[in-house]
Backbone as CSV, one residue per row, in Angstrom:
resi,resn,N_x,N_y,N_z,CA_x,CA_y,CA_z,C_x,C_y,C_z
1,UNK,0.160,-58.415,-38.560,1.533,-58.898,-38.354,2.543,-57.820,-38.740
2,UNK,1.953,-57.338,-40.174,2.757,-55.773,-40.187,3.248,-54.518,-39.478
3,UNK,2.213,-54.788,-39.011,1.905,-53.212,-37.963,2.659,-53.573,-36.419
4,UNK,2.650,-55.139,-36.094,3.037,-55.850,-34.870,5.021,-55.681,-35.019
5,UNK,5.693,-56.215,-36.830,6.920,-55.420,-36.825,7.540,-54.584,-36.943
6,UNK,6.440,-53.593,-36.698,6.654,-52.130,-37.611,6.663,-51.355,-35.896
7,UNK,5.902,-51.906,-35.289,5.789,-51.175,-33.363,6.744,-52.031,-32.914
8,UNK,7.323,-53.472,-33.275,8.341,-53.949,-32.403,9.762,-52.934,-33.409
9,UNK,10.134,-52.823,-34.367,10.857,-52.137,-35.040,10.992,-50.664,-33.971
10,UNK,10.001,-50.056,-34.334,10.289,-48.574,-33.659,10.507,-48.610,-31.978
11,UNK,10.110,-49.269,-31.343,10.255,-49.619,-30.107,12.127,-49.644,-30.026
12,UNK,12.445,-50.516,-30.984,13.697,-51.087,-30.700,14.639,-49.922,-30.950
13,UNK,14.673,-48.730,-32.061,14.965,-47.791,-32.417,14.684,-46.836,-31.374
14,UNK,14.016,-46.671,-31.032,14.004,-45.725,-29.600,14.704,-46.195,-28.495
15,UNK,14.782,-46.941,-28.148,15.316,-47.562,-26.898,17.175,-47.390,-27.201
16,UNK,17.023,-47.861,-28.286,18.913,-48.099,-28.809,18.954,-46.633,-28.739
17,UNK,18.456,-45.276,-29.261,18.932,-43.898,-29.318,19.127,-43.445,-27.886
18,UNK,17.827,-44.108,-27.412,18.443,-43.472,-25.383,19.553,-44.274,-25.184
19,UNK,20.080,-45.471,-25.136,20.773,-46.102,-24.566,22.214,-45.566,-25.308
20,UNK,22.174,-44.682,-26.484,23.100,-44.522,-27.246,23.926,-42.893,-26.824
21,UNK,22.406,-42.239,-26.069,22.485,-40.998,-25.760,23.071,-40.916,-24.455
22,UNK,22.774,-41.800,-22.867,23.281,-41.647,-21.992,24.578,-42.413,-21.861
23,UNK,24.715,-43.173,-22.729,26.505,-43.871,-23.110,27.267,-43.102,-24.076
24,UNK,26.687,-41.853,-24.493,27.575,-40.693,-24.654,27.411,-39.768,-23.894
25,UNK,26.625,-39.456,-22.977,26.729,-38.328,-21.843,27.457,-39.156,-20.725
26,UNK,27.637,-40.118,-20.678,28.565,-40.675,-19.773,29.971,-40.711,-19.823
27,UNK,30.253,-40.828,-21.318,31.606,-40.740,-21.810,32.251,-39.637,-21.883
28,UNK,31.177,-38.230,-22.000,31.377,-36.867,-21.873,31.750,-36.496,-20.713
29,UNK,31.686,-37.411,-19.235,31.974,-37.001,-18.127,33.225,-37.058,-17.580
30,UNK,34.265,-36.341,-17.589,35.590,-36.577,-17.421,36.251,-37.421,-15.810
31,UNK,36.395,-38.558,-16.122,36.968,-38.850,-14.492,37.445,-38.266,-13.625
32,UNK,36.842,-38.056,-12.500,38.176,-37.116,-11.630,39.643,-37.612,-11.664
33,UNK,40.666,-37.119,-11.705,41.955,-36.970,-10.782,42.132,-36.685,-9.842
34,UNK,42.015,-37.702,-9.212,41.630,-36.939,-7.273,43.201,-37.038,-7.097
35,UNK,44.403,-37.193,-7.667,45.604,-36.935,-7.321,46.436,-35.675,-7.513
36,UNK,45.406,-35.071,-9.222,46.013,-34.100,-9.774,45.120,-33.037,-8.880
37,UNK,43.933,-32.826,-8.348,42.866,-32.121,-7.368,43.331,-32.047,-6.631
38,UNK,44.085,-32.857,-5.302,44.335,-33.129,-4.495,46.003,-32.369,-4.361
39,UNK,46.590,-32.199,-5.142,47.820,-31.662,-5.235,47.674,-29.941,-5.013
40,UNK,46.319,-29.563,-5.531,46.303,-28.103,-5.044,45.598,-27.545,-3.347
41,UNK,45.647,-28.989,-2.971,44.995,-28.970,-1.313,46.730,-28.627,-0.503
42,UNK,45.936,-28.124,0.034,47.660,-27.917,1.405,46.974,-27.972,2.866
43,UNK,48.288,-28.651,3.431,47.798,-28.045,4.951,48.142,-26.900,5.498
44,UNK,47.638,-26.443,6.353,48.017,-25.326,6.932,47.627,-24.766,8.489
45,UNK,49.228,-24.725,9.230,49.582,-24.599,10.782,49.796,-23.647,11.155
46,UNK,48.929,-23.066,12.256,49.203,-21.738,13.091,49.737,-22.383,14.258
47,UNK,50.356,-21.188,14.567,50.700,-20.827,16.063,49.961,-19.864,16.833
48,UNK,49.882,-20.486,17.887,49.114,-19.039,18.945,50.052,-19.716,20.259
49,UNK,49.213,-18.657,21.500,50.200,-18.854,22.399,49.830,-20.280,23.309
50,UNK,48.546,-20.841,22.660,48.358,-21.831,22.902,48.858,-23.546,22.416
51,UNK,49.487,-23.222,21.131,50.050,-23.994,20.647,49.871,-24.225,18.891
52,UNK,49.648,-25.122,18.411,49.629,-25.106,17.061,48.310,-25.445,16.551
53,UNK,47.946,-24.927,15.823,46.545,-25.717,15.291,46.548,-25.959,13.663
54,UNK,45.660,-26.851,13.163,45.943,-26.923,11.652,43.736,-27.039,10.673
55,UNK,44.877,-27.061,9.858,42.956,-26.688,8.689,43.487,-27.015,7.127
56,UNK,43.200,-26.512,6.605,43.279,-26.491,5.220,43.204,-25.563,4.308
57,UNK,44.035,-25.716,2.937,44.254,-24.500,2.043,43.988,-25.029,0.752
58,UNK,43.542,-23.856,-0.225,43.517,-24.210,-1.787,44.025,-23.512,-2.489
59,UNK,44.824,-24.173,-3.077,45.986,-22.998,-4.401,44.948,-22.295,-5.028
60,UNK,45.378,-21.420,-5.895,44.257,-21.127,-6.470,44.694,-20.127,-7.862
61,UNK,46.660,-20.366,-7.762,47.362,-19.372,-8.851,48.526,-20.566,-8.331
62,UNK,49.092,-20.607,-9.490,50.318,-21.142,-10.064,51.519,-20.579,-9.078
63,UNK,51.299,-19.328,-9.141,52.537,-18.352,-8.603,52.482,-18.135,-6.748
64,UNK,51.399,-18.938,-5.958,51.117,-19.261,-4.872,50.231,-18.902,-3.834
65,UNK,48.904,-17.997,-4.770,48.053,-17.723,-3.779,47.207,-18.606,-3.238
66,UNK,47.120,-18.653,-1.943,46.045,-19.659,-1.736,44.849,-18.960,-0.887
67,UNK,44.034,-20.229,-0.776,42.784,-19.056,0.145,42.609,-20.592,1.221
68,UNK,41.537,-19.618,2.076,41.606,-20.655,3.095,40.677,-19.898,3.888
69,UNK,39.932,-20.751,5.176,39.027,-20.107,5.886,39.978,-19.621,7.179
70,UNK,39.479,-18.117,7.439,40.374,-16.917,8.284,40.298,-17.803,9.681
71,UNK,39.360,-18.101,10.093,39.169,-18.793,11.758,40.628,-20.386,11.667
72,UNK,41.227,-20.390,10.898,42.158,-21.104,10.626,43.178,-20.353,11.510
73,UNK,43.323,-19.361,10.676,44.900,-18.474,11.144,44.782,-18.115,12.524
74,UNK,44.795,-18.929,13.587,44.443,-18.736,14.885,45.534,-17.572,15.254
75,UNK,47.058,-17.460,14.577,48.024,-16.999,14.907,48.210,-16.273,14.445
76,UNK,49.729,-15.561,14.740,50.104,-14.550,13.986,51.515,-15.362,12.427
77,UNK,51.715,-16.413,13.485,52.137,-17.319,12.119,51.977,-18.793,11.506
78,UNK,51.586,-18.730,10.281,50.727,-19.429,9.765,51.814,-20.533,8.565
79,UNK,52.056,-21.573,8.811,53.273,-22.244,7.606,52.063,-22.938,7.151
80,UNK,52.622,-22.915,5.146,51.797,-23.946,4.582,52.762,-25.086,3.924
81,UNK,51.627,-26.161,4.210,52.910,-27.457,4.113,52.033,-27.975,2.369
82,UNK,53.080,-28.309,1.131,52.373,-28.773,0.051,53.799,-29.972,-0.408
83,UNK,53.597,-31.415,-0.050,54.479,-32.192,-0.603,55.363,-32.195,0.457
84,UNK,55.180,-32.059,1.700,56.451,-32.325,2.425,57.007,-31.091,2.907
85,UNK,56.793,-30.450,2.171,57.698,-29.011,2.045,56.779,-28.104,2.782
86,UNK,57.620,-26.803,3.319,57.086,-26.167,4.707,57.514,-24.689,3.506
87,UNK,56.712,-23.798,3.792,56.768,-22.607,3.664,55.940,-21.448,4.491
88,UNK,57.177,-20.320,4.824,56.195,-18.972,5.440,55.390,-18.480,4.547
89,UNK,53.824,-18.432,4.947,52.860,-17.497,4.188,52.750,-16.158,4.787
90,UNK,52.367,-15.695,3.913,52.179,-14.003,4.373,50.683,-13.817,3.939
91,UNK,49.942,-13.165,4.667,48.579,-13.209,4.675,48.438,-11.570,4.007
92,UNK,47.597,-11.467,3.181,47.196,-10.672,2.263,46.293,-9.660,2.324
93,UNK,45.364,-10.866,2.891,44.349,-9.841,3.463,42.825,-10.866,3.899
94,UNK,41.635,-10.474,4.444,40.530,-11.215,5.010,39.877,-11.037,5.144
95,UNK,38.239,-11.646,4.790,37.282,-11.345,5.125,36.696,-12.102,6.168
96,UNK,36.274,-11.313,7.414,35.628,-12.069,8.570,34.246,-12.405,8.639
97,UNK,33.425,-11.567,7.707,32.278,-11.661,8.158,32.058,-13.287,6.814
98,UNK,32.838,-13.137,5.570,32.763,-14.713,4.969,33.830,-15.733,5.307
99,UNK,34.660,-15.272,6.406,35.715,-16.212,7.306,36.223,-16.989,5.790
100,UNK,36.832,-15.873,5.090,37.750,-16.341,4.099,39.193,-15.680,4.155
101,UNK,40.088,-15.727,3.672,41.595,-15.600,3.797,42.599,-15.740,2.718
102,UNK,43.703,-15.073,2.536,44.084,-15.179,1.268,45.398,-14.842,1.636
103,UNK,46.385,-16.060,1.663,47.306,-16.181,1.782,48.651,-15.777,0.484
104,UNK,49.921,-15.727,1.000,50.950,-15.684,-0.788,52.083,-16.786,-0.037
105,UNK,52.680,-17.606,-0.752,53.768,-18.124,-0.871,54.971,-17.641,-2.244
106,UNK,56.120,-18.129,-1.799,56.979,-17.974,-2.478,57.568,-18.705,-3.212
107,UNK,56.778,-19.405,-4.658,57.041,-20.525,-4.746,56.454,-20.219,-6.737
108,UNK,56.662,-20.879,-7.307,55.925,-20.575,-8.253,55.796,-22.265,-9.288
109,UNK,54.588,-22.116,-10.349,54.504,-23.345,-11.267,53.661,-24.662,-10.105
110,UNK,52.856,-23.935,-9.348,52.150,-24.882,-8.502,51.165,-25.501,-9.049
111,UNK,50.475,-26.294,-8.754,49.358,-26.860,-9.634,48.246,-26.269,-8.857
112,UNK,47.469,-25.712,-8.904,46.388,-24.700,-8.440,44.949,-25.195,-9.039
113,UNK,43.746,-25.105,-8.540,42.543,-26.069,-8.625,41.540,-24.880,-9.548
114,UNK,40.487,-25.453,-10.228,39.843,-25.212,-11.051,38.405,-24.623,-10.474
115,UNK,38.417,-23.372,-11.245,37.066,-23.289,-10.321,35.572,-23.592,-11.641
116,UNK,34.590,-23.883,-10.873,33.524,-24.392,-11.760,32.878,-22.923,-12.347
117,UNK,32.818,-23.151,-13.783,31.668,-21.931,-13.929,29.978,-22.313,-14.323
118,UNK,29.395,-23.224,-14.153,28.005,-23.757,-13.677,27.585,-22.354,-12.809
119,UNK,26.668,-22.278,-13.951,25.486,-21.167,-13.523,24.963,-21.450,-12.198
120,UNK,23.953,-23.032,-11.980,23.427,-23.107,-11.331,23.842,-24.731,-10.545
121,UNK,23.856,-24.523,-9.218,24.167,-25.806,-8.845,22.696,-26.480,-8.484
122,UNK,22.582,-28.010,-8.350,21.872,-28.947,-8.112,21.680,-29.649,-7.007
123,UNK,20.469,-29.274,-6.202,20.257,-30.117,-5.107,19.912,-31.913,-5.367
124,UNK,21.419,-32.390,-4.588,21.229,-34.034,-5.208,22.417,-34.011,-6.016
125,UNK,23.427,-32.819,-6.358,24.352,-33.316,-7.392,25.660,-34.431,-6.865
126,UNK,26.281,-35.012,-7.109,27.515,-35.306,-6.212,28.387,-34.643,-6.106
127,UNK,28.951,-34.055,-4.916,30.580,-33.713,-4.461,31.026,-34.452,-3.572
128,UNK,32.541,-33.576,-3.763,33.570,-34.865,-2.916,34.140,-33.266,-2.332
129,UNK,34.150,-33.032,-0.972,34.783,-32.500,0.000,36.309,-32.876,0.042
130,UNK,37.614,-32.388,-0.322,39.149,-32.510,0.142,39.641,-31.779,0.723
131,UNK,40.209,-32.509,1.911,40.928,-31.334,2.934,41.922,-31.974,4.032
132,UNK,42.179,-31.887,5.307,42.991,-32.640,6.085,42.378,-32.829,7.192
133,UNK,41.491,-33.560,7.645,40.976,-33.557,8.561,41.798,-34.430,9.612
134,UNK,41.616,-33.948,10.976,42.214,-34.345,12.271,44.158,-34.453,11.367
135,UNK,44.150,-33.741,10.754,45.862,-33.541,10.406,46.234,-34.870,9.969
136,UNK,45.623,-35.983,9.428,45.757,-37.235,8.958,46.646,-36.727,7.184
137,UNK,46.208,-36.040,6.692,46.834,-35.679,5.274,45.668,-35.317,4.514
138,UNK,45.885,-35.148,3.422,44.875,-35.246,2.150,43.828,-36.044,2.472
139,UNK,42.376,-35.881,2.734,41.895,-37.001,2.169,40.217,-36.420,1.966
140,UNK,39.597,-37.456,0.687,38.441,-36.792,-0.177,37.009,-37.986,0.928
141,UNK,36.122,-37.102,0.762,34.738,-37.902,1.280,33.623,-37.301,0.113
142,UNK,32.887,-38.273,-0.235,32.010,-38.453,-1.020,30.617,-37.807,-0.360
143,UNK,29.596,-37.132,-0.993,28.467,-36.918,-0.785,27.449,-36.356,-1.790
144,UNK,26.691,-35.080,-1.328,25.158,-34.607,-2.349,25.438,-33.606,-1.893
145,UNK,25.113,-32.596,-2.363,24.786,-31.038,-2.209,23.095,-31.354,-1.323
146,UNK,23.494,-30.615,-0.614,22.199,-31.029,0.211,20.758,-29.679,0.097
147,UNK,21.502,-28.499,-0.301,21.031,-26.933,0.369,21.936,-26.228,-0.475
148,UNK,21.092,-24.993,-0.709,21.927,-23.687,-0.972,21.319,-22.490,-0.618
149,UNK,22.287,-21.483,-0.231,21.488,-20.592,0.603,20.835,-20.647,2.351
150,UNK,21.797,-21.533,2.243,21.848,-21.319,3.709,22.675,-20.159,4.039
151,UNK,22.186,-19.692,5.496,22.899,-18.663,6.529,23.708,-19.143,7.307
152,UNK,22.973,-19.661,8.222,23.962,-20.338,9.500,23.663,-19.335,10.535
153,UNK,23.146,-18.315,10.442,22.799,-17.200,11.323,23.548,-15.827,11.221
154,UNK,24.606,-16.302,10.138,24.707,-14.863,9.257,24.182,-14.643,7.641
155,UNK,23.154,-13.251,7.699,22.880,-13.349,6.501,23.623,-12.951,5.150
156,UNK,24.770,-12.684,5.256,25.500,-12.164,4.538,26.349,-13.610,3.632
157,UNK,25.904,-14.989,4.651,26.932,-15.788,3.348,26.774,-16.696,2.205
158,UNK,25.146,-17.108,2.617,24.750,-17.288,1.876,25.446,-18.996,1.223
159,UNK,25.437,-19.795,1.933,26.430,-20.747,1.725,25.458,-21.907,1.680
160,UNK,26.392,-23.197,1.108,26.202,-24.232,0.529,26.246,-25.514,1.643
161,UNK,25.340,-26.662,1.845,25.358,-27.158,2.628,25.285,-28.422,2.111
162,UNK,26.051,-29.698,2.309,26.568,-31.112,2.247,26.754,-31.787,3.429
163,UNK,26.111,-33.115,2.493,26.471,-34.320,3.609,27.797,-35.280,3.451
164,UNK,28.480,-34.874,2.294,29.936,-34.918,2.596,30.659,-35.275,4.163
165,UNK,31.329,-36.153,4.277,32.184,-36.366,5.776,33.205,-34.832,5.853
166,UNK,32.442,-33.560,7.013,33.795,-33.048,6.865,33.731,-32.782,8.247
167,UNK,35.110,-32.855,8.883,35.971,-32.798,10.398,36.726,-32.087,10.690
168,UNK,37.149,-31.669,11.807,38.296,-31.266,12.108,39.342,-31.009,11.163
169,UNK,39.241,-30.025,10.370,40.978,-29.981,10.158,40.449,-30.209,8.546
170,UNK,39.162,-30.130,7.833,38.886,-29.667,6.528,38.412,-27.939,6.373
171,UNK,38.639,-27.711,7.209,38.240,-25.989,7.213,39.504,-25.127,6.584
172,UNK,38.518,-24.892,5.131,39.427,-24.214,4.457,40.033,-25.370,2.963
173,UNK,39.429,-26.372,3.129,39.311,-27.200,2.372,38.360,-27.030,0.974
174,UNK,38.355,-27.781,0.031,37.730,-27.915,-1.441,36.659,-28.610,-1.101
175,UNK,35.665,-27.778,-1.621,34.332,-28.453,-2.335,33.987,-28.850,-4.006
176,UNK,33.785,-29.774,-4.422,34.493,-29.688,-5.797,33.254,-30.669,-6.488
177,UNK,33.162,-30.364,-7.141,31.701,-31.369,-8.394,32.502,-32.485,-9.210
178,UNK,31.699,-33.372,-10.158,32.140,-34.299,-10.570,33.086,-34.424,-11.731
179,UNK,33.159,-33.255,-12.073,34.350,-32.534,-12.857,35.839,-32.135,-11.975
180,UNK,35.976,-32.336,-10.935,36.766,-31.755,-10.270,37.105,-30.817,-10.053
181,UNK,36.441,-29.558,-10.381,35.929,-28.014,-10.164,35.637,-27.527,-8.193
182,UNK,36.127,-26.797,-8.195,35.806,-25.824,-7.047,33.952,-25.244,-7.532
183,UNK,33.552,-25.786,-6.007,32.071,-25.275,-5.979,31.709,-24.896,-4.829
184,UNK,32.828,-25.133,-4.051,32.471,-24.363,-2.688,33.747,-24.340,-1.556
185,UNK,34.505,-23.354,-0.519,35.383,-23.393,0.157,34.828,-23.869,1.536
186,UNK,35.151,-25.272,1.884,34.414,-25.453,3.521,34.820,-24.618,4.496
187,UNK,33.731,-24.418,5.466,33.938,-23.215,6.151,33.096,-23.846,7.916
188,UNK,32.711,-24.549,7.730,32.071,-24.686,9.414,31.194,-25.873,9.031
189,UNK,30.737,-26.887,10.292,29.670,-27.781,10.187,29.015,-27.454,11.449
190,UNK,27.746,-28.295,11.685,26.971,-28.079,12.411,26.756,-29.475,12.840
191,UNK,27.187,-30.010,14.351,27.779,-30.896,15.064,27.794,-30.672,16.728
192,UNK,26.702,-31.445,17.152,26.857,-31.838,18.361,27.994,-32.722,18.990
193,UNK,27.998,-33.240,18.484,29.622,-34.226,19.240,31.237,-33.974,18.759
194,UNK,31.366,-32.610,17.668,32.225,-31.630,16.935,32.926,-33.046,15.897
195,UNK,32.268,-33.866,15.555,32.794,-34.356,14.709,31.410,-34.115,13.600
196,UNK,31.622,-35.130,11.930,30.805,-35.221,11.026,29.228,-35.375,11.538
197,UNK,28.287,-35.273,11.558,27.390,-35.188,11.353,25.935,-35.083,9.922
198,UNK,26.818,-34.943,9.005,26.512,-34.911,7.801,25.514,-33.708,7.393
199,UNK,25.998,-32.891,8.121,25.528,-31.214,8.017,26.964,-30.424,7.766
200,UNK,27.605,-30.659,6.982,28.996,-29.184,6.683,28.147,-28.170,5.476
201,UNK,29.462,-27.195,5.739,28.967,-25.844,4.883,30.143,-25.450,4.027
202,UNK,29.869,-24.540,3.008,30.542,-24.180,2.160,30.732,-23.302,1.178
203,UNK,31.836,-22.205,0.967,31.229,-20.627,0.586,31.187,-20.787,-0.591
204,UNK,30.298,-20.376,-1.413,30.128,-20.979,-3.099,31.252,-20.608,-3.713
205,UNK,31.861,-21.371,-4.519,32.817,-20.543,-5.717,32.758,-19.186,-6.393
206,UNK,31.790,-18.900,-6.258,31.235,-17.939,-7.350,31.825,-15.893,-5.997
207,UNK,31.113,-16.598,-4.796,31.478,-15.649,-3.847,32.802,-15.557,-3.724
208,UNK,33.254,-17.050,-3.166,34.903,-17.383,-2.949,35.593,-16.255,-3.880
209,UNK,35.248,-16.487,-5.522,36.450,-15.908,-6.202,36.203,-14.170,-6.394
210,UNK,34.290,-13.789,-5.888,34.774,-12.380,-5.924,35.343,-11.670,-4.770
211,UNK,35.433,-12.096,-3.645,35.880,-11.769,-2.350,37.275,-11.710,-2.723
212,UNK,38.308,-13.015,-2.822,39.515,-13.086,-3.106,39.678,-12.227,-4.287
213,UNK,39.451,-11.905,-5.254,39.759,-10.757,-5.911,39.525,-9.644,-5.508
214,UNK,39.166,-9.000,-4.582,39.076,-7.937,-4.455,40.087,-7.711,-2.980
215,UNK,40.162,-9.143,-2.218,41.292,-8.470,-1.375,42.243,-8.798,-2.043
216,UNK,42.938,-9.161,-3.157,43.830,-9.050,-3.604,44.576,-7.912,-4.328
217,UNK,43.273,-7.261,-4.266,43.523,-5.919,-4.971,43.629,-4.964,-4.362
218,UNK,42.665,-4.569,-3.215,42.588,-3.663,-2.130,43.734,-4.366,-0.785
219,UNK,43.803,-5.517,-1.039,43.574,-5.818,0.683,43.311,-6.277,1.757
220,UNK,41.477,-5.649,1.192,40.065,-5.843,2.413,39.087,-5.886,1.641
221,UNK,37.956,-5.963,1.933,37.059,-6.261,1.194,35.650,-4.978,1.909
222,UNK,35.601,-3.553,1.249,34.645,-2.695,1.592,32.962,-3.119,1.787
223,UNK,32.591,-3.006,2.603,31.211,-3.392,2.843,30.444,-2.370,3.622
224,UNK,29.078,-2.564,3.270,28.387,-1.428,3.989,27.076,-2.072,4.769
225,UNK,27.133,-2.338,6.047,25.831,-2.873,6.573,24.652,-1.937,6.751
226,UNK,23.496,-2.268,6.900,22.437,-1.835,7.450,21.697,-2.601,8.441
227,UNK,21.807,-1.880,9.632,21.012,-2.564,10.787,22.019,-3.870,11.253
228,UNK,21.450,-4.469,12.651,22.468,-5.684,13.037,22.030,-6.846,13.069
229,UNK,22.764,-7.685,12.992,22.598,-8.928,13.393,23.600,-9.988,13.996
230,UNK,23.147,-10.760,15.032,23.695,-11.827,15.598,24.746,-12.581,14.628
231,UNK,25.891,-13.171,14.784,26.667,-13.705,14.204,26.958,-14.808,15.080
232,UNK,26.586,-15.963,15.373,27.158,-17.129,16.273,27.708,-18.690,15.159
233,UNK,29.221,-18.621,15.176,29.845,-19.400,14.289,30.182,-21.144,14.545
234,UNK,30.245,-21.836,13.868,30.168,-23.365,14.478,31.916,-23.974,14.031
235,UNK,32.861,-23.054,14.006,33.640,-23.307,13.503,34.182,-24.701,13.740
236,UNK,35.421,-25.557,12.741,35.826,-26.689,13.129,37.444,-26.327,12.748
């Protein structure tokens, strides 16, 4: 009978320490602000001689840099809209072969998005994709990190792949973890009927921010290939 309350005892003591342990790793998990996140999303409208087209942007400095995917800037002029408000960007500089872009506004004290420093990301983790799809406004879709290290048929990008809802008009949009961290810049899906499919892509944070630093510094971004390869893009 001893030994019978002494194993129901420890039983009960173990169970209460897990239940004690994941109701403090839960409490450790900070809620998103998908309003205060969402405030460093912008849209953003070219002109060409075809007419206007739109995608998406992410602050990424207080003082108004933003980045954004280059197959966006169809034009030679590009307005970014944050709150209503319309401003000329001046483009900085670009990388084509990671169809990234790095815009300046004239504006300063913006609320600008967080980037994740997680070593390693998790196939199965949750993200939430924000961007403007079909020019509707802001809006976030839920999913999993599906892949990493994908190509797409260039080997140089090395990108992140989700089943996140992303469409028309999130290119150039936030990929962001359950912290509300930047973990990836959307950049193209892979779509037979050019809508969601639950195959989008996304340039890791980690690339995102050394690319944009360095055309911010230079410009351009110096590279040296060896040998060729096919480049065929699924842009949205």
């Amino acid at each position: 009978m001893k030994n019978l309350f002494l194993l129901i005892l420890f039983f009960g003591i173990f169970f209460g320490a897990q239940f004690v342990y994941f109701e403090n790793r839960l409490s450790d998990q900070k809620e998103i602000n998908f309003d205060d996140v969402s405030a460093s999303i912008v849209t953003i409208e070219s002109i060409n001689n075809r007419g206007k087209s739109f995608g998406s942007g992410v602050i990424i400095s207080d003082d108004g840099y933003i980045i954004t995917a280059f197959h966006v800037l169809s034009g030679n002029l590009s307005t970014v809209k944050i709150s209503g408000k319309s401003y000329l960007a001046n483009l900085i500089g670009f990388d084509e072969y990671a169809d990234l872009a790095v815009l300046k506004i004239n504006e300063q004290d913006l609320k600008h998005i967080e980037f994740s420093d997680e070593e390693e990301l998790k196939i199965g983790q949750t993200v939430y994709a924000i961007g403007n799809p079909y020019n509707l406004g802001t809006s976030v879709s839920r999913g999993i990190l599906s892949a990493t290290g994908r190509n797409f048929g260039n080997p140089y990008l090395d990108i992140i792949q989700t089943d996140a809802a992303i469409n028309k008009g999130n290119s150039g949009g936030a990929l962001i973890n359950i912290n509300g961290e930047l973990i990836g810049l959307s950049t193209l899906i892979a779509s037979a009927s050019g809508g969601s499919d639950g195959v989008g892509f996304a340039l890791p944070s980690e690339k995102v921010l050394s690319i944009t630093n360095e055309i911010i510094k230079y410009g351009k971004v110096n590279r040296a290939w060896l040998g060729d390869f096919t480049f065929r893009r699924g842009f949205f």
